[in-house]
GUZA-918254 format. One record per residue (C-alpha): residue in three letters; chain; x, z, y. Coordinates in nm, 3 decimals. Layout:
% GUZA-918254
+-----+----+---------+---------+---------+
:  aa : ch :    east :      up :   north :
+-----+----+---------+---------+---------+
: ALA :  A :       X :       Z :       Y :
...
+-----+----+---------+---------+---------+
This chain:
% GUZA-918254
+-----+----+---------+---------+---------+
:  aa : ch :    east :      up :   north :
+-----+----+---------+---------+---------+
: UNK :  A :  -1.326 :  -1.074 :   1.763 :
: UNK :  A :  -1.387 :  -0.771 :   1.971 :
: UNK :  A :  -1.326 :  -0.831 :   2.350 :
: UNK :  A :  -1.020 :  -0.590 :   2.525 :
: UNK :  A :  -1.065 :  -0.309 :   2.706 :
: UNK :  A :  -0.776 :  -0.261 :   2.959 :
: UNK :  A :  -0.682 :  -0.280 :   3.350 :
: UNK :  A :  -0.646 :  -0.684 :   3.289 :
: UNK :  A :  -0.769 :  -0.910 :   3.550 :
: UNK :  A :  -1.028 :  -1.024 :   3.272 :
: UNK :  A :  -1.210 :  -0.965 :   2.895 :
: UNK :  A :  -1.008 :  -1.111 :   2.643 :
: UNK :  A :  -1.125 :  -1.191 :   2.277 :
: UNK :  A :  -0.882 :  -1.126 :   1.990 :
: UNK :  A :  -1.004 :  -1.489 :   1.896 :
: UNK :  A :  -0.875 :  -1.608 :   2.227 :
: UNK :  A :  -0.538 :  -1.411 :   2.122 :
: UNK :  A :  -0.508 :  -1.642 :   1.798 :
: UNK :  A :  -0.589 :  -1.925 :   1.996 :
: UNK :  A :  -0.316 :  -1.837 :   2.236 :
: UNK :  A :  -0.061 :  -1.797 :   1.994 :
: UNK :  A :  -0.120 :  -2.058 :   1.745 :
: UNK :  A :  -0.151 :  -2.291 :   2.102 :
: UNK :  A :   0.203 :  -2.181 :   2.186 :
: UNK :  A :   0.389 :  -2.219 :   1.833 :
: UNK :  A :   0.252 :  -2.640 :   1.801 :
: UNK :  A :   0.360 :  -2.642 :   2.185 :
: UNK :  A :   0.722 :  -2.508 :   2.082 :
: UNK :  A :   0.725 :  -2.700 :   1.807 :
: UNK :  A :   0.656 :  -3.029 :   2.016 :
: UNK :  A :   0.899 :  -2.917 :   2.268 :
: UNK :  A :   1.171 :  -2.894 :   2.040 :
: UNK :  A :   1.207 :  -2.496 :   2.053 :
: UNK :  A :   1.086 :  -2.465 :   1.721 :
: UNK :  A :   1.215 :  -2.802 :   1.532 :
: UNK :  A :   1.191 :  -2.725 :   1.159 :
: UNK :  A :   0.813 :  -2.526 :   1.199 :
: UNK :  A :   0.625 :  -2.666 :   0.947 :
: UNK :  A :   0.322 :  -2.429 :   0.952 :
: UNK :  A :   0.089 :  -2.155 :   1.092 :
: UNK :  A :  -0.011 :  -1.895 :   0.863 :
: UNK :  A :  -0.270 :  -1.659 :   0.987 :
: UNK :  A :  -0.320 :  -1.344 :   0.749 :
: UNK :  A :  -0.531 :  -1.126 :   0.680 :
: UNK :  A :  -0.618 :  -0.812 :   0.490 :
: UNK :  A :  -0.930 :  -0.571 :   0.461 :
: UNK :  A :  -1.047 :  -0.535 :   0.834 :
: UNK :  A :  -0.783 :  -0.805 :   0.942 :
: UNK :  A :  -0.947 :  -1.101 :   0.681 :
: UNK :  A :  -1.243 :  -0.999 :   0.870 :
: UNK :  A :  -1.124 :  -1.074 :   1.178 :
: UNK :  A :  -0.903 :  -1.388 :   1.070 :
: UNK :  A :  -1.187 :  -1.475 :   0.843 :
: UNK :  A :  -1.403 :  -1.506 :   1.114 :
: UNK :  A :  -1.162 :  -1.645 :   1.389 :
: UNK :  A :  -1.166 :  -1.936 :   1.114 :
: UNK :  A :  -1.488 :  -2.021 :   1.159 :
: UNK :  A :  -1.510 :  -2.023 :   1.518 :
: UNK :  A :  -1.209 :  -2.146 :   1.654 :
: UNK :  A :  -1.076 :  -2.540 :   1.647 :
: UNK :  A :  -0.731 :  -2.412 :   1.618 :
: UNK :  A :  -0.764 :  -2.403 :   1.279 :
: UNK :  A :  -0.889 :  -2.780 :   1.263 :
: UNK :  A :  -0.485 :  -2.825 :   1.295 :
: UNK :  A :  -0.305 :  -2.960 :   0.969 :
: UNK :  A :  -0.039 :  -2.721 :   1.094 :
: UNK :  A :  -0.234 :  -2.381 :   1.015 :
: UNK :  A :  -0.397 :  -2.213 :   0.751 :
: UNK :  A :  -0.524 :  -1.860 :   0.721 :
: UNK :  A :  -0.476 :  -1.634 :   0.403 :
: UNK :  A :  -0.687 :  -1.367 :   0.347 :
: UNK :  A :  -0.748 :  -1.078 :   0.069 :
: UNK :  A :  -1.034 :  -0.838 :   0.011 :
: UNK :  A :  -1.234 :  -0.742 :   0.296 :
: UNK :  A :  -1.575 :  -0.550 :   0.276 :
: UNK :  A :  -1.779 :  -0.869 :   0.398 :
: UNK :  A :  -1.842 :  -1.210 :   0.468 :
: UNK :  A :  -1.986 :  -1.437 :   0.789 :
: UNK :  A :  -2.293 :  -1.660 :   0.602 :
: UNK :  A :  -2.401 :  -1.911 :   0.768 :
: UNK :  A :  -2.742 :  -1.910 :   0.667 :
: UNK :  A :  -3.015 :  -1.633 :   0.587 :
: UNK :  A :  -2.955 :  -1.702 :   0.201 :
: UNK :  A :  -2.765 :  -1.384 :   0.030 :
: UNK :  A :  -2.697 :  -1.350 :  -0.318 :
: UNK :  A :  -2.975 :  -1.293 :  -0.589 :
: UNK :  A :  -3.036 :  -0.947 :  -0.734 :
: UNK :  A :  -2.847 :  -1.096 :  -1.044 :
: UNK :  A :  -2.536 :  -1.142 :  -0.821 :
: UNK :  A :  -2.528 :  -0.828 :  -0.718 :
: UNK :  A :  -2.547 :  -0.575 :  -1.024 :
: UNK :  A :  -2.434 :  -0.233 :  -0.920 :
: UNK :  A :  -2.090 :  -0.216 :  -1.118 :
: UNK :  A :  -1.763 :  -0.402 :  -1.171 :
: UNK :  A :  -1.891 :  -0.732 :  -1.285 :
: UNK :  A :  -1.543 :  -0.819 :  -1.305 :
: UNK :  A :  -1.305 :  -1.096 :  -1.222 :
: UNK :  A :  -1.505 :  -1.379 :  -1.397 :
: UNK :  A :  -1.832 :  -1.309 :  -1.238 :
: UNK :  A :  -2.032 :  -1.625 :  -1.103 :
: UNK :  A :  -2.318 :  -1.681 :  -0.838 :
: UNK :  A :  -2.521 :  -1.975 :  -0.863 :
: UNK :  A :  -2.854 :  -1.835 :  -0.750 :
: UNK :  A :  -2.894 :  -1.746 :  -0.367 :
: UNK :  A :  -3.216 :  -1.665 :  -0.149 :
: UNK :  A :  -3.378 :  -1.454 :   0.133 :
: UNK :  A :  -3.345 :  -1.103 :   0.050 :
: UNK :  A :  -3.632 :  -0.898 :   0.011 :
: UNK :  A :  -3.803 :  -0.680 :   0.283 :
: UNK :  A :  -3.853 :  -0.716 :   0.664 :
: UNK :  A :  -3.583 :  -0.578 :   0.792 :
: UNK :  A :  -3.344 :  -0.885 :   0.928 :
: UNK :  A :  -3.021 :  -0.694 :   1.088 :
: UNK :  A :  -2.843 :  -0.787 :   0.731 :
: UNK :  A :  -2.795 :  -1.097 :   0.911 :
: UNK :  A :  -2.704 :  -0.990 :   1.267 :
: UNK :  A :  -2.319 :  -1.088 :   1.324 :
: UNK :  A :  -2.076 :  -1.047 :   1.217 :
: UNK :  A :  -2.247 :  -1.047 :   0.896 :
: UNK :  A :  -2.429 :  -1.310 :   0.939 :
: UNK :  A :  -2.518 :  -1.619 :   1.227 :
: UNK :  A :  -2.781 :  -1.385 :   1.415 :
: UNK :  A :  -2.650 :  -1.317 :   1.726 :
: UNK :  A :  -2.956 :  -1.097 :   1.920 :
: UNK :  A :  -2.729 :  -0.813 :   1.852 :
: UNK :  A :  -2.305 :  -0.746 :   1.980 :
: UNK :  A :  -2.122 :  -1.034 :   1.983 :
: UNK :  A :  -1.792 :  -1.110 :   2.231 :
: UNK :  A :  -1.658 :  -1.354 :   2.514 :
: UNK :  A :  -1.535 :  -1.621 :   2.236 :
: UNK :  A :  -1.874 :  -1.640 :   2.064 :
: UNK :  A :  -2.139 :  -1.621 :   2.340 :
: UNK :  A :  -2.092 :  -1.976 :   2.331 :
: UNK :  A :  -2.177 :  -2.070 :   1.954 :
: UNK :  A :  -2.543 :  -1.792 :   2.059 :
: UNK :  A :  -2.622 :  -2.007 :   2.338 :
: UNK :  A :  -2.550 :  -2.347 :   2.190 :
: UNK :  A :  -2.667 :  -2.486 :   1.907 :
: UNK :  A :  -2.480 :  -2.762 :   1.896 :
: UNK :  A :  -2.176 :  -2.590 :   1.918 :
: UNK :  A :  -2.274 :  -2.376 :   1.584 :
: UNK :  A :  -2.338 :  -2.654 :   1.436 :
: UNK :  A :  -2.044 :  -2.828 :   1.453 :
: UNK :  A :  -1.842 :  -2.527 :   1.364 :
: UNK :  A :  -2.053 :  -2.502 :   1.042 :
: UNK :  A :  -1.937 :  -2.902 :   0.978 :
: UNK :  A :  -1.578 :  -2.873 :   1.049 :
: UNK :  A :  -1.525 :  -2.525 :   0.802 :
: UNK :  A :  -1.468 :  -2.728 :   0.492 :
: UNK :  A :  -1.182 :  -2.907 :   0.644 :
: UNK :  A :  -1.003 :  -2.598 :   0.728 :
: UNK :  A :  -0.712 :  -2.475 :   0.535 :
: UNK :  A :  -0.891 :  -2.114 :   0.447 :
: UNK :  A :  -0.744 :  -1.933 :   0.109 :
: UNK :  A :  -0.919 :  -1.629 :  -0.030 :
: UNK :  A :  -0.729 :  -1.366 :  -0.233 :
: UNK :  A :  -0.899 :  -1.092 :  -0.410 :
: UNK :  A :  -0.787 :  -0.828 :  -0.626 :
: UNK :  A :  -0.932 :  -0.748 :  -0.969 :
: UNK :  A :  -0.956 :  -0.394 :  -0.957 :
: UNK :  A :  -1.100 :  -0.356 :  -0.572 :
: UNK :  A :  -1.421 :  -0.310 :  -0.722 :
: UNK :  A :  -1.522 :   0.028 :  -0.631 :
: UNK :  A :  -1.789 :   0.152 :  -0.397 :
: UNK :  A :  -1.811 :   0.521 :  -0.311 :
: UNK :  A :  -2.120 :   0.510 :  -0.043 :
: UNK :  A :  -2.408 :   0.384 :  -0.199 :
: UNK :  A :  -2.690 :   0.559 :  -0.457 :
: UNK :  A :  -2.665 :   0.356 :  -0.802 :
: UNK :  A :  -2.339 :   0.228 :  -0.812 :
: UNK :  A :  -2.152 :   0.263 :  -1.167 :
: UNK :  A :  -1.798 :   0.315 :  -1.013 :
: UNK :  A :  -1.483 :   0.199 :  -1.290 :
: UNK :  A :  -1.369 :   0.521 :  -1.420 :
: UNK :  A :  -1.040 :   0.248 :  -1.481 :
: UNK :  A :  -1.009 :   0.234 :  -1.096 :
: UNK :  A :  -1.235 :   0.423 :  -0.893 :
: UNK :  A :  -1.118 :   0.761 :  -1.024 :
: UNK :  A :  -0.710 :   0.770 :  -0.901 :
: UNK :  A :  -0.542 :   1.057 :  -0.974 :
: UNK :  A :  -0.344 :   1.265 :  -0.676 :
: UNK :  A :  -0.657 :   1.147 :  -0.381 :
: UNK :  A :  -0.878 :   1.348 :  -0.248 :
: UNK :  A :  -1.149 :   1.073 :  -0.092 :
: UNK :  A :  -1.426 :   1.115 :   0.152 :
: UNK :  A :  -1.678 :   1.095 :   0.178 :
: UNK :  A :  -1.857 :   1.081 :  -0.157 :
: UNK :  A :  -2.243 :   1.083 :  -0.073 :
: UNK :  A :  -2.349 :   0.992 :  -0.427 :
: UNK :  A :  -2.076 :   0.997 :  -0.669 :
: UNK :  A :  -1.943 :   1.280 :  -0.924 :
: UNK :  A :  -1.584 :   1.363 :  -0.980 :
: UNK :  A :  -1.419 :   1.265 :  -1.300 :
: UNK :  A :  -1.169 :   1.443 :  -1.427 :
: UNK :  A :  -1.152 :   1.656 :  -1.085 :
: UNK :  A :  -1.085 :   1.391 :  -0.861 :
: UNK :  A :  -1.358 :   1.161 :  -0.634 :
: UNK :  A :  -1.453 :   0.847 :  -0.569 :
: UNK :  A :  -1.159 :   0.608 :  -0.421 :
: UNK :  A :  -1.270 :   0.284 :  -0.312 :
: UNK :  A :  -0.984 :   0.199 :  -0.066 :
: UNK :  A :  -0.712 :   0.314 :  -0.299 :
: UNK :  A :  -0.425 :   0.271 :  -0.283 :
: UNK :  A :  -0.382 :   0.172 :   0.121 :
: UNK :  A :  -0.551 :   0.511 :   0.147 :
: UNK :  A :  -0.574 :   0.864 :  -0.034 :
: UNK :  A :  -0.798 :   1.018 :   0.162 :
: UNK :  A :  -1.056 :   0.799 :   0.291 :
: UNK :  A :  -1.398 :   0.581 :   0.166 :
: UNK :  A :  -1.421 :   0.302 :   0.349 :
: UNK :  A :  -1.541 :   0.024 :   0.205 :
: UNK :  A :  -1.890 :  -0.153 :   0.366 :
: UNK :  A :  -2.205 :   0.022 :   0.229 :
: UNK :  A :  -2.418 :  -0.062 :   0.550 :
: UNK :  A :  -2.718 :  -0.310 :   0.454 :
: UNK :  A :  -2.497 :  -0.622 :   0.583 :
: UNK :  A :  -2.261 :  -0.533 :   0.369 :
: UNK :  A :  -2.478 :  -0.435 :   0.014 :
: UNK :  A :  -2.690 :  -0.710 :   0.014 :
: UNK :  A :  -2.390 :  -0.957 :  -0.022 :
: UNK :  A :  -2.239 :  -0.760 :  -0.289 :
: UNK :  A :  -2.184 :  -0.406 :  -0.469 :
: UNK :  A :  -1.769 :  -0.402 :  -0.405 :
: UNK :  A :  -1.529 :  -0.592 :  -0.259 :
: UNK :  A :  -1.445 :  -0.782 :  -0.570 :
: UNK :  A :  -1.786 :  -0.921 :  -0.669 :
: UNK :  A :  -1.885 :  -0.966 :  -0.257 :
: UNK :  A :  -1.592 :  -1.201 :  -0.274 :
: UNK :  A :  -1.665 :  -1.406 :  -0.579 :
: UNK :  A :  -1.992 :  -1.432 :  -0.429 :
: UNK :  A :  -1.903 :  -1.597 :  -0.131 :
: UNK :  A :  -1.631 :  -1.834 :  -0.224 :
: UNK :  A :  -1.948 :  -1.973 :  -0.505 :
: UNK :  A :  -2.198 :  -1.963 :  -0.188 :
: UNK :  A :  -2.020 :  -2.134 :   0.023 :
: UNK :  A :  -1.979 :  -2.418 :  -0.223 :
: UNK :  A :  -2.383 :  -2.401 :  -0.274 :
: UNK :  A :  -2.436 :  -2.354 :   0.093 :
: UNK :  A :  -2.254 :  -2.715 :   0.170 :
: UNK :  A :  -2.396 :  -2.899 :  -0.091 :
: UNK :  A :  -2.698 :  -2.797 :  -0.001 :
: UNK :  A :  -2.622 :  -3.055 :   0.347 :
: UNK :  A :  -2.490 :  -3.280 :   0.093 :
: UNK :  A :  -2.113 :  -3.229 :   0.097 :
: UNK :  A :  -2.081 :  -3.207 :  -0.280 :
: UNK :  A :  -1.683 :  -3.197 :  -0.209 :
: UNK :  A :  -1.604 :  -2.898 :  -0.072 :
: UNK :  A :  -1.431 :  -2.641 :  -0.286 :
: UNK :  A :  -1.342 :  -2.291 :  -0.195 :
: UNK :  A :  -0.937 :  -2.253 :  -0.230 :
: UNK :  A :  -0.915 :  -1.911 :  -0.396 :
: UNK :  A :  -0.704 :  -1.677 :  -0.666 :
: UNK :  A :  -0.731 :  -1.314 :  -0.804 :
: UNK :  A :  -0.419 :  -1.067 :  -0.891 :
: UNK :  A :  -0.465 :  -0.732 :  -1.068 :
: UNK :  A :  -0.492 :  -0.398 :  -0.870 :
: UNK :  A :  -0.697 :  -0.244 :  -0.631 :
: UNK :  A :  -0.697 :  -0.254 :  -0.272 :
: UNK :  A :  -0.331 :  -0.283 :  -0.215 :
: UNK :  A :  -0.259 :  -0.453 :   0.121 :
: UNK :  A :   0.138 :  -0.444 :   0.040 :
: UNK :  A :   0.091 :  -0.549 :  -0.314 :
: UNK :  A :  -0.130 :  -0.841 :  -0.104 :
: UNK :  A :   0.127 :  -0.997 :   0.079 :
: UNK :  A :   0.376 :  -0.944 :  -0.195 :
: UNK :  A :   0.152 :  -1.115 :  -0.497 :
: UNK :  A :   0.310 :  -1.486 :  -0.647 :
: UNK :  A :   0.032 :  -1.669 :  -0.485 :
: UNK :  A :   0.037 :  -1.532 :  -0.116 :
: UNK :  A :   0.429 :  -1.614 :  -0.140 :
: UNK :  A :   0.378 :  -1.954 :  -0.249 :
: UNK :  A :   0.066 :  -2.048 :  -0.023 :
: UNK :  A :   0.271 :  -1.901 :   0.248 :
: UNK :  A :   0.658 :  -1.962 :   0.252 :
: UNK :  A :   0.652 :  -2.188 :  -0.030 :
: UNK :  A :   0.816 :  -2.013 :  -0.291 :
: UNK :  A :   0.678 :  -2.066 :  -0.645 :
: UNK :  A :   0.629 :  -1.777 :  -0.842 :
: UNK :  A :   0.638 :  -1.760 :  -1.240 :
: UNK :  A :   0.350 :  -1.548 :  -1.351 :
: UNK :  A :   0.261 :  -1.434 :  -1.738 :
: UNK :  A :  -0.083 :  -1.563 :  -1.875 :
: UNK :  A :  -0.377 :  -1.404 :  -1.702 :
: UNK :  A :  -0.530 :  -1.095 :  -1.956 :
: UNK :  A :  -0.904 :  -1.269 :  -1.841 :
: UNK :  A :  -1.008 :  -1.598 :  -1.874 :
: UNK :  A :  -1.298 :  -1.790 :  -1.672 :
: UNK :  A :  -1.180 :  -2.123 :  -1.514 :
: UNK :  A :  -1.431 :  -2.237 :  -1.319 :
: UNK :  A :  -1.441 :  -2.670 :  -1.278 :
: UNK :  A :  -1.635 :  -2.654 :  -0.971 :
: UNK :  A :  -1.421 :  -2.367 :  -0.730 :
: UNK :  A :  -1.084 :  -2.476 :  -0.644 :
: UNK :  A :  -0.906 :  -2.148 :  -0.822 :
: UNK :  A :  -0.526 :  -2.153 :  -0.630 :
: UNK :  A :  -0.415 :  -1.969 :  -0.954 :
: UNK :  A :  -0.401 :  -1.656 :  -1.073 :
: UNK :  A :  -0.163 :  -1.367 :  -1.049 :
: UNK :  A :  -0.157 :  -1.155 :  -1.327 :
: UNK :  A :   0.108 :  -0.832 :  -1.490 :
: UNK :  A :   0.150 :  -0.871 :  -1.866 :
: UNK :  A :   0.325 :  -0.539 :  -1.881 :
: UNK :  A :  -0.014 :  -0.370 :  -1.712 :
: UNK :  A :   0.245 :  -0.197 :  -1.479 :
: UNK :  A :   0.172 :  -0.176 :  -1.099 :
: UNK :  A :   0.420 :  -0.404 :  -0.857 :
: UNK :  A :   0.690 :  -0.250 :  -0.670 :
: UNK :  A :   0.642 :  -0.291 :  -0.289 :
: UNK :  A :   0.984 :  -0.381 :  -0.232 :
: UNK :  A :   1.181 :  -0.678 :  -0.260 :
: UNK :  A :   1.473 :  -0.617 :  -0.502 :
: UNK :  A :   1.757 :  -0.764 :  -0.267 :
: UNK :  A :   1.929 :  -1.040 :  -0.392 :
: UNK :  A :   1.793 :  -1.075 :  -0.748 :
: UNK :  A :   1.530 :  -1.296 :  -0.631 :
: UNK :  A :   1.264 :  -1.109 :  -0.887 :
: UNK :  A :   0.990 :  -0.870 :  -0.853 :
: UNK :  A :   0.976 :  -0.589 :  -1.061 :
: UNK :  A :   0.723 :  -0.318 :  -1.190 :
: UNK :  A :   0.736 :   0.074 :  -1.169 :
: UNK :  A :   0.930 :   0.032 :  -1.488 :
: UNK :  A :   1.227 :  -0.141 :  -1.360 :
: UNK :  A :   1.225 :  -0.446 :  -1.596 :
: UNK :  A :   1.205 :  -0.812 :  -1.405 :
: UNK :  A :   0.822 :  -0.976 :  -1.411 :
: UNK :  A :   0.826 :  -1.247 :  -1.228 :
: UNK :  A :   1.117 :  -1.501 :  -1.106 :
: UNK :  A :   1.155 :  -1.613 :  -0.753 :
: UNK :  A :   1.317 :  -2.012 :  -0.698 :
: UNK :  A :   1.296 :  -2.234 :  -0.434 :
: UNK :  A :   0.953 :  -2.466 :  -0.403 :
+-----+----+---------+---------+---------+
């Protein structure tokens, strides 16, 4: 939600920019230049569910039945309280893509800038034009915090973004973190296996480390993955802790690691977001969970990584193999 920097006759949030935008699709769609828009999807991945992520939160735009926002496997979250997960949440490996939360408290220690935004609702340190506001007035947090649950926010992680490259202790995948052909950096605490480093950011990058190993970022999690799990079962804890016992995260997991094209090409990102149902084999994991709202999973049976590419007018998807995986029909 960083503010501009530019010769404009003001500051301008990227917040305010969503605002803007979303502000003048409804208005085109009232005005009859739009006619058959049906919805707003806002998405984001890595850095940009950060940003969109947090943008949710703040911004009444979203309160509209019109728009949703989709996002998949950033490096951390926005709690709204001081409460992070327990030690048992947190174990420093892939946990994998049935791993729960229930336990949350105040982390140990004195040191409190885990919870300085945007990781958190402490807002002594930078904040921006669009949330000065919510620091100032309480009342105006507080009614953000109330009107989150009715906002159409879908979380999509990926099951093998699980890697963290930056931090002493961690027990990095050798099925993931280890890609052949990369050359990552930096690798402050991790050995090479099979000549090649640490990858946590693989494959949107070959070359770079990248995911969140700063105290904000640790304490909510040891990779992207588990930080993400973690979240979607806090914030269910978190609101029925003020006694809305209703609210369920709206979430789903796909196999890979952190793949933004793969993202926005999975079965459930096309179906939450143009409406096209997407057959998908069964799921090699299990792990249901009653209580989350679980949007489905999207799983490979053939273990084969997607193409990026739409295969033009076969309406399928296939893998590096060639053969069709998934079928494409109108919802």
């Amino acid at each position: 939600g960083g503010d501009s920097h530019s010769s404009l006759p003001g500051t301008y949030s990227s917040f305010t920019v969503f605002d803007k935008l979303v502000k003048l699709l409804e208005g085109h769609k009232r005005n009859g230049k739009l006619p058959n828009l049906k919805h707003i999807s806002i998405a984001g991945f890595s850095a940009g569910f950060q940003m969109a992520s947090r943008w949710a939160f703040f911004s009444s735009a979203v309160g509209s039945a019109r728009v949703q926002v989709v996002v998949s496997d950033c490096g951390s979250y926005l709690y709204l309280n001081t409460l992070r997960p327990a030690p048992e949440c947190s174990v420093t490996r892939n946990s994998g893509p049935d791993h729960k939360c229930d336990s949350f408290g105040q982390p140990d220690g004195s040191e409190s800038s885990y919870n300085e935004y945007k990781y958190g609702l402490d807002f002594t340190g930078s904040t921006n034009n669009y949330v000065d506001p919510f620091a100032i007035n309480s009342k105006l947090l507080i009614d953000a915090i109330d009107a989150f649950p009715s906002k159409n926010v879908r979380f999509l992680f990926r099951k093998g973004d699980v890697c963290m490259c930056g931090a002493a202790g961690m027990e990095n995948d050798p099925d993931y973190c280890f890609p052949t052909g990369t050359d990552c950096t930096s690798n402050y605490f991790q050995f090479s296996l099979n000549d090649f480093l640490c990858c946590d950011t693989y494959p949107d990058t070959f070359v770079d480390n990248a995911a969140d190993s700063h105290l904000g970022g640790m304490v909510q999690g040891s990779n992207r993955l588990q930080r993400g799990l973690n979240y979607v079962h806090y914030l269910q804890y978190f609101y029925a802790a003020r006694g809305d016992t209703s609210y369920n995260a709206t979430w789903g997991i796909f196999d890979g690691g952190h793949d933004s094209a793969a993202s926005w090409s999975s079965p459930l990102f096309t179906e939450w977001v143009f409406g096209i149902k997407v057959a998908k084999p069964p799921c090699p994991w299990k792990g249901e969970d009653s209580n989350i709202t679980r949007g489905g999973e999207d799983c490979e049976s053939s273990g084969l990584p997607m193409s990026r590419a739409r295969v033009p007018n076969l309406g399928t998807w296939l893998p590096s193999g060639g053969t069709p995986m998934y079928s494409v029909w109108d919802a």
